[in-house]
TIPANU-183896 format. One record per residue (C-alpha): x, z, y; residue in three letters; residue number from 1. Coordinates in pm, 1 decimal. Example, Ala and Ser with C-alpha at 12.3 -4.5 7.8 and 13.67 -1.06 7.14 Angstrom:
       xx       zz       yy res   n
   1230.0    780.0   -450.0 ALA   1
   1367.0    714.0   -106.0 SER   2
% end
This chain:
       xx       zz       yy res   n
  -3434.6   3946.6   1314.9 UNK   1
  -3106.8   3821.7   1092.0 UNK   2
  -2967.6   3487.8   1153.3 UNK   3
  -3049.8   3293.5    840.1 UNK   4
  -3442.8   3374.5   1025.4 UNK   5
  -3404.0   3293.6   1329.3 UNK   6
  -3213.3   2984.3   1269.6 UNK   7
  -3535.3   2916.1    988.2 UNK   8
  -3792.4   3002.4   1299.4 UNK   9
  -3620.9   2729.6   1528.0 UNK  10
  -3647.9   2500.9   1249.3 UNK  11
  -4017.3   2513.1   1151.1 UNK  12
  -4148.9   2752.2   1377.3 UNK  13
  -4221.6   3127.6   1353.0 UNK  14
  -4557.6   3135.7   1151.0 UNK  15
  -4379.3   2967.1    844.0 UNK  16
  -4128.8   3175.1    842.0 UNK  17
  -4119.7   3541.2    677.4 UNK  18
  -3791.0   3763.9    667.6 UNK  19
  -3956.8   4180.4    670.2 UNK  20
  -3816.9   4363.4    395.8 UNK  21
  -4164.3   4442.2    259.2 UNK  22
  -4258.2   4041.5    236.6 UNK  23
  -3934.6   3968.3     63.3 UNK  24
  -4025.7   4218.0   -186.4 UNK  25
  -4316.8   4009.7   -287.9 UNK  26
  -4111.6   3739.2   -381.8 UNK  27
  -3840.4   3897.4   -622.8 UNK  28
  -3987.2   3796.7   -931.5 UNK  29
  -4235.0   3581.1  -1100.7 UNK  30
  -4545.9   3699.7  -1315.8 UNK  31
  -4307.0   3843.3  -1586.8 UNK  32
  -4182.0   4109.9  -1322.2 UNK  33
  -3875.7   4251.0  -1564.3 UNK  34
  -3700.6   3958.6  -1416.6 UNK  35
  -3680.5   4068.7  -1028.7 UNK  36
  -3288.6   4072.0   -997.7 UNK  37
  -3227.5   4073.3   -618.5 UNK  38
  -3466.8   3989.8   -311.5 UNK  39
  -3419.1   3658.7    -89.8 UNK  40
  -3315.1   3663.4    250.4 UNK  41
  -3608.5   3438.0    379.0 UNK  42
  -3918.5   3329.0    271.9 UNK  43
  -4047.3   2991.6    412.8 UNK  44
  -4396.1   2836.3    416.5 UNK  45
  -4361.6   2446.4    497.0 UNK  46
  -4680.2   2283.8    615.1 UNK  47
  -4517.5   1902.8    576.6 UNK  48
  -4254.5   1726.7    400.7 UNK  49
  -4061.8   1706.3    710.9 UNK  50
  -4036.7   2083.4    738.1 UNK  51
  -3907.9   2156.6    368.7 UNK  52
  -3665.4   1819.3    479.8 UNK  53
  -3530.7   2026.4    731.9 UNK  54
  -3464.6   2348.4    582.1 UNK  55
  -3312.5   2197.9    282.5 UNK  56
  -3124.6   1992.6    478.8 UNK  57
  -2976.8   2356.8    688.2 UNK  58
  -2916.4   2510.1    356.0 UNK  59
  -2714.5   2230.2    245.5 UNK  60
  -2476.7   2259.5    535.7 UNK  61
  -2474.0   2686.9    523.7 UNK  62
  -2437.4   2673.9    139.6 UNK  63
  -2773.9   2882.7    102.6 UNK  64
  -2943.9   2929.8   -233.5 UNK  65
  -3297.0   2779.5   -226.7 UNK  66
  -3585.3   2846.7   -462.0 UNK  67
  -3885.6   2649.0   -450.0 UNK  68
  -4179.1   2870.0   -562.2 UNK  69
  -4532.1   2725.3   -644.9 UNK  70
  -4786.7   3026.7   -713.3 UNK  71
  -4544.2   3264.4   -899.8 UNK  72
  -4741.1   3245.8  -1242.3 UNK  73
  -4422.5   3130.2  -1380.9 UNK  74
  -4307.0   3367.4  -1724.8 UNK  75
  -3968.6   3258.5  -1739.8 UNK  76
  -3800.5   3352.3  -1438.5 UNK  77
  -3785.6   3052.0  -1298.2 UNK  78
  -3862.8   3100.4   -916.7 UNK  79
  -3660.6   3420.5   -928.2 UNK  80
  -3426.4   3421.9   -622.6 UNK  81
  -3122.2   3593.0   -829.0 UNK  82
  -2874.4   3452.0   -521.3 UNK  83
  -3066.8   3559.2   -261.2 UNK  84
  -3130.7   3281.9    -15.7 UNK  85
  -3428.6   3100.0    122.6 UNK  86
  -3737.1   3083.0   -123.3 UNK  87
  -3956.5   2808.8    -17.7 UNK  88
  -4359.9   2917.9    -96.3 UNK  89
  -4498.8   2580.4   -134.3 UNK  90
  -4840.2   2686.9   -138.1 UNK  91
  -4926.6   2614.0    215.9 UNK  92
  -4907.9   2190.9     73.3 UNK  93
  -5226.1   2184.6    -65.3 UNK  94
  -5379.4   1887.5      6.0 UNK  95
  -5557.1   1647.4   -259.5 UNK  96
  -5475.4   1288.4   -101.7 UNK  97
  -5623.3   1063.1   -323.5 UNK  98
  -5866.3   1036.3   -608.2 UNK  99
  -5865.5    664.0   -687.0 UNK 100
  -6152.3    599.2  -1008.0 UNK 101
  -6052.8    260.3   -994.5 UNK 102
  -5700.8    321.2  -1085.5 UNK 103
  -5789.1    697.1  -1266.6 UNK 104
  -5507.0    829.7  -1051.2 UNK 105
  -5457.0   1119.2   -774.4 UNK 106
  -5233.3   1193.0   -562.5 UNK 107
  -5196.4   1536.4   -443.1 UNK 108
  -4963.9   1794.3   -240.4 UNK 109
  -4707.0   1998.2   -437.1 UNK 110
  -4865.5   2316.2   -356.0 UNK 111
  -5271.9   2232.4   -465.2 UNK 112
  -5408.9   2502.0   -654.6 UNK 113
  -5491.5   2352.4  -1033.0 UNK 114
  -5811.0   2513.6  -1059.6 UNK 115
  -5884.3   2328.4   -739.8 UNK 116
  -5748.4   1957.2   -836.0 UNK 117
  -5988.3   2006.5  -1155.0 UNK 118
  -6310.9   2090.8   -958.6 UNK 119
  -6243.2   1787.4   -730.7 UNK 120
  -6138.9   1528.1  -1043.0 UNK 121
  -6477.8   1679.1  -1241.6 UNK 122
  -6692.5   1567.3   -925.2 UNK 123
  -6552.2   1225.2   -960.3 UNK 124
  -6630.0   1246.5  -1336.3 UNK 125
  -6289.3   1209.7  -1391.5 UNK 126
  -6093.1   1444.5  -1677.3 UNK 127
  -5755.0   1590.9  -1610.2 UNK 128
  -5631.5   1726.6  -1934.4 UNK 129
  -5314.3   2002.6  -1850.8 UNK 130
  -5503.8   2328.4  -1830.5 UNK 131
  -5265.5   2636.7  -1814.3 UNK 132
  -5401.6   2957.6  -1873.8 UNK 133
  -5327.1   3036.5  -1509.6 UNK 134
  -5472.7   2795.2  -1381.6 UNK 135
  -5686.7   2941.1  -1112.1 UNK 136
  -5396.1   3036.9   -924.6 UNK 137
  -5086.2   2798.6  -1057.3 UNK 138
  -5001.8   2546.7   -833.7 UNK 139
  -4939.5   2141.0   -942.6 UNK 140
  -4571.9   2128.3   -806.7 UNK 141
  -4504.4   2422.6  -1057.7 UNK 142
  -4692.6   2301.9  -1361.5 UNK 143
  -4453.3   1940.0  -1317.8 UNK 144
  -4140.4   2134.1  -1233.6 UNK 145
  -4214.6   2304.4  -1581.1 UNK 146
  -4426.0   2039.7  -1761.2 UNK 147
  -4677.8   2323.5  -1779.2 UNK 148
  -4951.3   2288.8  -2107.9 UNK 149
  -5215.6   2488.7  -2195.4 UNK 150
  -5524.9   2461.0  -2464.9 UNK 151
  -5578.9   2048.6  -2406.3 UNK 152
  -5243.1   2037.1  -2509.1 UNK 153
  -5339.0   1934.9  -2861.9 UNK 154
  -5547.9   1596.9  -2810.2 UNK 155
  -5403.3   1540.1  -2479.2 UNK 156
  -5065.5   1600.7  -2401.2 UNK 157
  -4931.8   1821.9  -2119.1 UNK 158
  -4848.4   1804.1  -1734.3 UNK 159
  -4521.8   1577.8  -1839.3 UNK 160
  -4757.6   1283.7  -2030.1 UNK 161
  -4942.6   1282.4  -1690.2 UNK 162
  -4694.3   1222.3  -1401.5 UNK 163
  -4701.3    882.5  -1257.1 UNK 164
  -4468.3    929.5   -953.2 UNK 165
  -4352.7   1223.5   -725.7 UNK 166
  -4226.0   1294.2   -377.9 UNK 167
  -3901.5   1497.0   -428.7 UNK 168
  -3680.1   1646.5   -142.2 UNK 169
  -3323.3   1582.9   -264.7 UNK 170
  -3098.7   1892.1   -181.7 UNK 171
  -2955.3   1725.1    122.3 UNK 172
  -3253.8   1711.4    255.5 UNK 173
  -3347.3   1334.6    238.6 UNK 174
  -3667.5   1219.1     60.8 UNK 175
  -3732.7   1023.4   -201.3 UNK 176
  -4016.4    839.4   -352.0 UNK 177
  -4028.9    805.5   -767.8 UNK 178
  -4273.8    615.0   -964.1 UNK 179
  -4581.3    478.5   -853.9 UNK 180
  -4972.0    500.5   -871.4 UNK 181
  -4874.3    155.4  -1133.0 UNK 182
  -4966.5    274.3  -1485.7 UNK 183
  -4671.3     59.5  -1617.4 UNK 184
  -4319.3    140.3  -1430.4 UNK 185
  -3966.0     14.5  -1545.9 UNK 186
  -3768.1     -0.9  -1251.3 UNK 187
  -3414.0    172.1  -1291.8 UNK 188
  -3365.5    543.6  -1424.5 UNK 189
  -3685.8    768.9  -1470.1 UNK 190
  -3607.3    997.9  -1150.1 UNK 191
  -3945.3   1072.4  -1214.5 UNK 192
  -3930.3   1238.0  -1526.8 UNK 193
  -3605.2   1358.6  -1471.6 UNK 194
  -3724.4   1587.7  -1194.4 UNK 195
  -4071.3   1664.8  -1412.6 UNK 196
  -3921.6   1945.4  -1593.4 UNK 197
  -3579.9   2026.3  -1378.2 UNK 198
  -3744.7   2348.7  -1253.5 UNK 199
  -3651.4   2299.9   -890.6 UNK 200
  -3305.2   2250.8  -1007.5 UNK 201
  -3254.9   1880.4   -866.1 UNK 202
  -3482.4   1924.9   -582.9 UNK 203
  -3821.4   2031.7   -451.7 UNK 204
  -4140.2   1831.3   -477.9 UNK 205
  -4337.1   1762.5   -244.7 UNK 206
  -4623.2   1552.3   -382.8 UNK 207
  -4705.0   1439.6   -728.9 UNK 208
  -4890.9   1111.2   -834.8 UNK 209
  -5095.4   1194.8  -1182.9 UNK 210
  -5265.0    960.3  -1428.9 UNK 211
  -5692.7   1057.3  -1518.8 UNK 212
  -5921.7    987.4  -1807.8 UNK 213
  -6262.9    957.7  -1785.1 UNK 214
  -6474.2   1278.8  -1814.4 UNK 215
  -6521.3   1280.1  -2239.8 UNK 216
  -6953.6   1313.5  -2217.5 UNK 217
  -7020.0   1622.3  -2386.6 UNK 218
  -6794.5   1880.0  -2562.1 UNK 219
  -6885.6   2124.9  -2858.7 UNK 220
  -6698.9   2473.0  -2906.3 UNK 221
  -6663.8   2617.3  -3267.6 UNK 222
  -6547.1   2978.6  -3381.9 UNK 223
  -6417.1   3025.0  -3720.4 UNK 224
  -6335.5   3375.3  -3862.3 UNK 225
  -6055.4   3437.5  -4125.8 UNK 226
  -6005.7   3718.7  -4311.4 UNK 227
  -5638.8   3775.8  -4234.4 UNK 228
  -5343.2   3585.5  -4005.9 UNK 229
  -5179.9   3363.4  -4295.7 UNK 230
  -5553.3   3226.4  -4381.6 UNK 231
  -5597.9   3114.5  -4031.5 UNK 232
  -5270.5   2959.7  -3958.1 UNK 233
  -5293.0   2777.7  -4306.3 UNK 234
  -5671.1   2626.0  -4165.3 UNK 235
  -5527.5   2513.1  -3898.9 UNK 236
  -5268.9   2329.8  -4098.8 UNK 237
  -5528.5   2203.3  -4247.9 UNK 238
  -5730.7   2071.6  -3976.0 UNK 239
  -5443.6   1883.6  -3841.2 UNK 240
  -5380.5   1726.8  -4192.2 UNK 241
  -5754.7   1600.3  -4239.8 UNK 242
  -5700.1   1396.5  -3949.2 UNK 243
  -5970.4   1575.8  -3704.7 UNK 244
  -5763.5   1647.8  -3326.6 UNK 245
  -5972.7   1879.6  -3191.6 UNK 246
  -5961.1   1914.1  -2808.6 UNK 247
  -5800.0   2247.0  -2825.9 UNK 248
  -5765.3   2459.4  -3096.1 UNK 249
  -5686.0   2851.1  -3061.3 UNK 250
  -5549.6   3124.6  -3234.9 UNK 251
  -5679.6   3452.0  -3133.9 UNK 252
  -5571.7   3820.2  -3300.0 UNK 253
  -5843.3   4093.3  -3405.6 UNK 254
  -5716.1   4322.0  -3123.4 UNK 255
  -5773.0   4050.8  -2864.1 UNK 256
  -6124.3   4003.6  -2972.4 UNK 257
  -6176.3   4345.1  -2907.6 UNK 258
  -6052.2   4328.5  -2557.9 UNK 259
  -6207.9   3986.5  -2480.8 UNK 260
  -6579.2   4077.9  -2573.2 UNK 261
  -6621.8   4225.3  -2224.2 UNK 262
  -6658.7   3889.6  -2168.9 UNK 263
  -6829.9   3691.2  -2424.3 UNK 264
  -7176.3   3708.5  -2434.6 UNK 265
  -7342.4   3820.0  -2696.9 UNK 266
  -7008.1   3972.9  -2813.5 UNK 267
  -6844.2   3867.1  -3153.9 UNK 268
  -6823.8   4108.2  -3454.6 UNK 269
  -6479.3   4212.0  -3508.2 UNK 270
  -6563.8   4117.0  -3930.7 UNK 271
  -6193.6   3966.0  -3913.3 UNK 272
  -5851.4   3964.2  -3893.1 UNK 273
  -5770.3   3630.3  -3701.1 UNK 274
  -6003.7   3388.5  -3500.5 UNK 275
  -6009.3   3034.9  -3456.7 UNK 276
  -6133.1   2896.2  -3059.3 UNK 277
  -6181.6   2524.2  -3144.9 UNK 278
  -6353.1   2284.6  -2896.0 UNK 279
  -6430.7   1886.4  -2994.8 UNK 280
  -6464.0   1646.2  -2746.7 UNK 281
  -6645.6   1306.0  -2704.2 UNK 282
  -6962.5   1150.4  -2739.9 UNK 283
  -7258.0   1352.1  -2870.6 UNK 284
  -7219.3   1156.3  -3220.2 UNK 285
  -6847.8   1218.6  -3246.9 UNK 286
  -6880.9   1593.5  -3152.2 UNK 287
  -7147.6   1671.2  -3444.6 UNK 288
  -6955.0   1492.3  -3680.6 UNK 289
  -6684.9   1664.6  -3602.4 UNK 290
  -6811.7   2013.6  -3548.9 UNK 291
  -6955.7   1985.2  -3891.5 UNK 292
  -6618.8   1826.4  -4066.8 UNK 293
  -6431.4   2108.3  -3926.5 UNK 294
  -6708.7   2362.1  -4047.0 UNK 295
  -6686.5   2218.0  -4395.0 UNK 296
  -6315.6   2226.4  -4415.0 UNK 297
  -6289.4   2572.4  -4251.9 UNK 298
  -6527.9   2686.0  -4533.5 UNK 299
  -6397.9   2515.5  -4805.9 UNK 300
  -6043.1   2774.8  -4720.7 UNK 301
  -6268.1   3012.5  -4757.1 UNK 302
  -6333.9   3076.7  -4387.2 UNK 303
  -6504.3   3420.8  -4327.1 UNK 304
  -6807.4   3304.8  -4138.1 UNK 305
  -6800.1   2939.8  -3855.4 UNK 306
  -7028.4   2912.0  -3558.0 UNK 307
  -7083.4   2633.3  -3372.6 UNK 308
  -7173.8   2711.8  -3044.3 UNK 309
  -7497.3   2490.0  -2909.3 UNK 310
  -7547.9   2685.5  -2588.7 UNK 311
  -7342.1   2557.7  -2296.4 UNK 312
  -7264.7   2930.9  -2192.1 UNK 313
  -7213.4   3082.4  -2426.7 UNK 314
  -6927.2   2844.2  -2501.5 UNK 315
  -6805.0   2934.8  -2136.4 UNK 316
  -6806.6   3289.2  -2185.0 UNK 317
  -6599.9   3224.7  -2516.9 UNK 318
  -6339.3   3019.8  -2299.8 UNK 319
  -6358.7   3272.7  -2006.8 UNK 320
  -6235.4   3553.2  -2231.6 UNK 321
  -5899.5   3351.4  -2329.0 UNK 322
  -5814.9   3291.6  -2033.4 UNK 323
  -5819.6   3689.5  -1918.4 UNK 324
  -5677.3   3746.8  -2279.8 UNK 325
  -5307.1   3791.8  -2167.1 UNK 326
  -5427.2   4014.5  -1795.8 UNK 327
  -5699.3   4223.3  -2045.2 UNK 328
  -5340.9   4310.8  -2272.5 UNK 329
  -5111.6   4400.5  -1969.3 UNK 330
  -5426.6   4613.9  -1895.8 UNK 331
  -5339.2   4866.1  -2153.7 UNK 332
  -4980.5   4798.8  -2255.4 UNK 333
  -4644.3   4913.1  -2005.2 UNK 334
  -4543.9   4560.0  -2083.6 UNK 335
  -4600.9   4225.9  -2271.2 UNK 336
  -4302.1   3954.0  -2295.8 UNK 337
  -4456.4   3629.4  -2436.0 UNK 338
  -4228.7   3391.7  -2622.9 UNK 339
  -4286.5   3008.9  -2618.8 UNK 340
  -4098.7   2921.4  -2960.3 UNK 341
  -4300.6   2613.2  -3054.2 UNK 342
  -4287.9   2468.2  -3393.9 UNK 343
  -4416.9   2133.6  -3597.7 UNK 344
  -4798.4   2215.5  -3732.2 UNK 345
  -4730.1   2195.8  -4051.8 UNK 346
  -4478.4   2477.0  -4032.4 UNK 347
  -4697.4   2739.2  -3875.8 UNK 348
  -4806.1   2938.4  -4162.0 UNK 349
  -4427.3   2969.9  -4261.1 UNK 350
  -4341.0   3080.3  -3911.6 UNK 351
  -4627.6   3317.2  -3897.4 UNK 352
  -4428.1   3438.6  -4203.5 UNK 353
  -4092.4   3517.2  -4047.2 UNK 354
  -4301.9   3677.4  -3759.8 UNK 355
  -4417.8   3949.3  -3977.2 UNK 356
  -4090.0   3956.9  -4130.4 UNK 357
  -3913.3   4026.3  -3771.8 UNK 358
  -4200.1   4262.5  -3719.0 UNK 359
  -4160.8   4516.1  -4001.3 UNK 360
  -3751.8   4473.2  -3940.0 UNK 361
  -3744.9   4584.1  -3620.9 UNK 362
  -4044.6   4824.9  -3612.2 UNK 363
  -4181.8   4638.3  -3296.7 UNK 364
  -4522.9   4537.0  -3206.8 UNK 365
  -4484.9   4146.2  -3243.2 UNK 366
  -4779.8   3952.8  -3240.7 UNK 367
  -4897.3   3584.0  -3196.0 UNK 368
  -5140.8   3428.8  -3034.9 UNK 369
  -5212.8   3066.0  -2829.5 UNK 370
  -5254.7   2708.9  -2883.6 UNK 371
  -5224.4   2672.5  -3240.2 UNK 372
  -5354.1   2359.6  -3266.6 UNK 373
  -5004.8   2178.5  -3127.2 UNK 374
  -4763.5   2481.7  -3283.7 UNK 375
  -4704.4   2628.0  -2956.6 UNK 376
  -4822.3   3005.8  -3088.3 UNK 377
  -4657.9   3244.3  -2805.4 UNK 378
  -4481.0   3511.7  -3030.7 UNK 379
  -4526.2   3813.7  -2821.9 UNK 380
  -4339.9   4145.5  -2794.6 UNK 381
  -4581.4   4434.5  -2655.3 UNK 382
  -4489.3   4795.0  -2517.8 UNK 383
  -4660.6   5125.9  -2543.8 UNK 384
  -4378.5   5298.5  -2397.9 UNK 385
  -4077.5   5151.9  -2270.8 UNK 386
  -3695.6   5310.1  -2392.6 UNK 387
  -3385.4   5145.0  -2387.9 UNK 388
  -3352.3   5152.5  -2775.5 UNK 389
  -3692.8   4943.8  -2720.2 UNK 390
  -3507.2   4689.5  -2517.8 UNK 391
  -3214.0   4649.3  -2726.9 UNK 392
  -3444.7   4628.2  -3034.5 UNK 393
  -3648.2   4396.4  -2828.3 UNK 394
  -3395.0   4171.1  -2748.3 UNK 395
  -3265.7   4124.4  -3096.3 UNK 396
  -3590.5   4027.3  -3211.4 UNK 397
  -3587.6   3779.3  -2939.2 UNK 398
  -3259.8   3602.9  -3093.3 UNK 399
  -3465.9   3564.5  -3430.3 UNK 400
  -3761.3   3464.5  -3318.7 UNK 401
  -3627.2   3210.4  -3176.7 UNK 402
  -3348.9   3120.7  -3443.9 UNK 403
  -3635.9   3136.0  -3701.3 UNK 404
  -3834.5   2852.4  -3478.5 UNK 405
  -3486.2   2620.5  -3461.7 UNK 406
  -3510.0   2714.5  -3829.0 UNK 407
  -3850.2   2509.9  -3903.9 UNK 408
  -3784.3   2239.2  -3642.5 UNK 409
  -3925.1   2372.3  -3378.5 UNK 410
  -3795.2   2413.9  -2971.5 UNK 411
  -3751.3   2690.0  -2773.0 UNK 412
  -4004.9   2638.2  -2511.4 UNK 413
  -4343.1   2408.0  -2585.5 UNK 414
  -4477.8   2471.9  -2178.4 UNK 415
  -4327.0   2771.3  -1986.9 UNK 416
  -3980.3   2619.7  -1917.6 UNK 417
  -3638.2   2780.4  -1937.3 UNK 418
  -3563.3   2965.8  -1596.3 UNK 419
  -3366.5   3279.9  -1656.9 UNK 420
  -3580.1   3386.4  -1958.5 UNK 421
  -3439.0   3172.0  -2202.4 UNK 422
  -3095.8   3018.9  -2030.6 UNK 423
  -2911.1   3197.6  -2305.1 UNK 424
  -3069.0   3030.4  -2614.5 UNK 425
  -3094.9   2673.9  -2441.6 UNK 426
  -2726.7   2585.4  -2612.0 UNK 427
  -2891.2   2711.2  -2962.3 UNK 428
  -3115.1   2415.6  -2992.5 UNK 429
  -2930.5   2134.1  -2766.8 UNK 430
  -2569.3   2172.8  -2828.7 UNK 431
  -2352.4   2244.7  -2586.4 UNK 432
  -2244.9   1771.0  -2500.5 UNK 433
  -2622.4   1820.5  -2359.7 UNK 434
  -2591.4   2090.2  -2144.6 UNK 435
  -2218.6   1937.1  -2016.5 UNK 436
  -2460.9   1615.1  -1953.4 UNK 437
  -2716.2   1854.4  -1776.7 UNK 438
  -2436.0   2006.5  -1586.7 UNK 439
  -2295.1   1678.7  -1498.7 UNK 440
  -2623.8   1579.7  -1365.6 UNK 441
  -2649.8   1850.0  -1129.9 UNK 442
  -2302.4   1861.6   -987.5 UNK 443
  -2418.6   1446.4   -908.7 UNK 444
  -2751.7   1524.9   -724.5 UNK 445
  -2653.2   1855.2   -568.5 UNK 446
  -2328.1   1877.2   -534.3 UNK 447
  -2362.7   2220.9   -338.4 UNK 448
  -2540.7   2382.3   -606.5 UNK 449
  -2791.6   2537.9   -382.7 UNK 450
  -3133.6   2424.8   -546.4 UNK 451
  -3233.9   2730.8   -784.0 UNK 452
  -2931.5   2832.5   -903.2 UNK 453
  -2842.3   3001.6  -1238.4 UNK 454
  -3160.4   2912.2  -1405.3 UNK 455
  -3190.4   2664.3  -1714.5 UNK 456
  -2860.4   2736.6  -1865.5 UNK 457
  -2600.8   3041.5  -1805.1 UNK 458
  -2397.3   2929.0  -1508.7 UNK 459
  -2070.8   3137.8  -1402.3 UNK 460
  -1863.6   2850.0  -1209.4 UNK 461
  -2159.4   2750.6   -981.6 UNK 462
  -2116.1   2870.8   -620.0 UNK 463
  -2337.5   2842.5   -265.4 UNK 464
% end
């Protein structure tokens, strides 16, 4: 047993505390995989905020790297452990608190399973809109550290519209409390939202305080064909511009539908080229209104064929098959990288465009798919065989994806964060007086530069 683990054992105790090569291995990368650069030195489960206090507090004094890891659904990077270190697994946290109806807030444990948080909220007929696709395994400390979205992300905002106040270990180990369960909070600098986001950069957190909604009463899911990509991005546009917000609103490829019929029952026909998953939300009057404006207008583009689902599970089954959409592709592909350009609505059909463009350019399989309804479309790179003249092609498509999303107004992340992923293209869209300030920021709260170095932006001066 090294030092680093032994000291770790004395600290919090020997069953939160792993250091065997073949546990370490488990922990070198995130869900992308590609980016596993170098294993930790320790892996520690805290139980308590004391715990992570503690460790933080040691690595502060040894100058050891620390990153804080939720479930590892990230696909940027972001928990990988490039400097070696301590990597703190906070799934262990996973408490919910607090569900307070009266207020519509909750207060919960970093490491709470979001799958979990929703089932308890739902029993209090309570709503809690951020839904990431992984959500039956990501954790609520990583969806804030990231300001994770997902399909709700249209109507209702994502993780970052939904933090009240947060528990945050500061990287010399001393706690802090930010925000409040108060709906309304102007009290000094928003440490709160400076840390939603920061990607375990500034700190870890510990435990998050989240506004609710009330449970909308029923829901209504809609599928609408279209006879090719640009026809479906344009009715989306148009969607958006008739005023209707749907609750989500989904765009979904031919050779996905194909895949995710081994779960939607009965199974759609495959008389398309590009599908629309559209769900309203609200009271039974406002969902058949708008089921049936949204039919009209989808028909009106000259929409292939619209369904409105009646039958409770059969909508389920549709919704069940986007989620395993991505796990169903990595099923037959070596590998899938998944941009996160995000652009304004009304620019989608002309990104879809430049897609195709980069497509036939570079001879690569680049396709789109995701929450179309807010412009955050995940361009997506996928591998039948893997060569490095694929990964130098690959990663100039990269540069103009992205550079063709700046293009239209759009950012370079809409949910997954920056981690390692994207560090290089951060400058591209911010300029580099922003990163100095981000920079500046972090040499104020952690001085040591242990908390999850090298992720966010490309760091060469930043030691441990």
């Amino acid at each position: 047993m090294g030092g680093l683990v032994k000291d770790l054992v004395r600290l919090v105790g020997r069953d939160s505390v792993k250091g065997d090569p073949e546990d370490l291995l488990v922990y070198q990368a995130d869900a992308t995989g590609y980016f596993a650069k170098g294993n930790p030195d320790a892996i520690v489960l805290p139980g308590t905020t004391e715990a992570v206090s503690k460790v933080v507090a040691y690595a502060c004094d040894h100058h050891i790297p620390v990153t804080p890891r939720g479930a590892g659904s990230g696909l940027s990077g972001g928990c990988t452990p490039i400097r070696g270190g301590i990597v703190l697994d906070m799934k262990r946290m996973n408490r919910i608190l607090d569900i307070n109806k009266g207020n519509l807030t909750a207060n919960a444990e970093s490491g709470v399973v979001l799958a979990d948080f929703h089932r308890a909220v739902i029993r209090q007929n309570l709503f809690y809109p951020p839904d990431p696709q992984s959500m039956t395994v990501c954790t609520l400390g990583g969806n804030v550290s990231t300001r994770a979205g997902g399909p709700h992300g249209v109507k209702y905002g994502t993780t970052g519209n939904y933090v009240l106040g947060l528990e945050v270990v500061l990287p010399d180990g001393s706690v802090i409390q930010t925000g409040g369960s108060c709906v309304k909070h102007s009290v000094g600098y928003d440490i709160t939202h400076l840390m939603t986001g920061a990607e375990g950069t500034l700190g870890v957190i510990t435990r998050v305080t989240v506004r609710l909604l009330p449970k909308p009463a029923s829901d209504r899911t809609v599928i609408i064909v279209c006879a090719s990509i640009q026809k479906a991005v344009e009715t989306v546009s148009a969607i958006i511009a008739r005023g209707i917000v749907p609750a989500t609103l989904e765009y979904i490829p031919k050779r996905s539908i194909s895949l995710m019929n081994r779960y939607i029952t009965p199974p759609l026909e495959i008389e398309g080229e590009a599908f629309l998953f559209l769900k309203v939300d609200g009271s039974s009057v406002q969902i058949t209104e708008e089921s049936e404006n949204i039919r009209q207008v989808c028909l009106d583009l000259g929409a292939t064929h619209v369904k409105v689902i009646e039958d409770p599970r059969e909508a389920a089954s549709y919704w069940k098959a986007r989620t395993a959409a991505y796990p169903l592709a990595l099923s037959i592909m070596k590998k899938i990288i998944i941009e996160d350009v995000t652009v304004p609505r009304d620019k989608i059909p002309q990104f879809a465009e430049s897609l195709k463009a980069i497509a036939a350019a570079t001879g690569l399989i680049i396709g789109m798919s995701g929450h179309a309804g807010d412009g955050n479309l995940h361009p997506s790179i996928s591998f039948l065989q893997l060569s490095d003249d694929m990964e130098e092609k690959t990663d100039a498509a990269i540069r103009k994806i992205i550079e063709s999303g700046l293009d239209y107004g759009g950012c370079i992340s809409g949910e997954h964060g920056i981690g390692l992923h994207k560090s290089a293209f951060i400058e591209m869209e911010l300029g580099r007086r922003q990163i100095e300030l981000f920079k500046d920021i972090k040499r104020a709260v952690d001085p040591a530069g242990i908390m999850n170095p090298g992720k966010i932006w490309v760091e060469e001066d930043q030691s441990c």
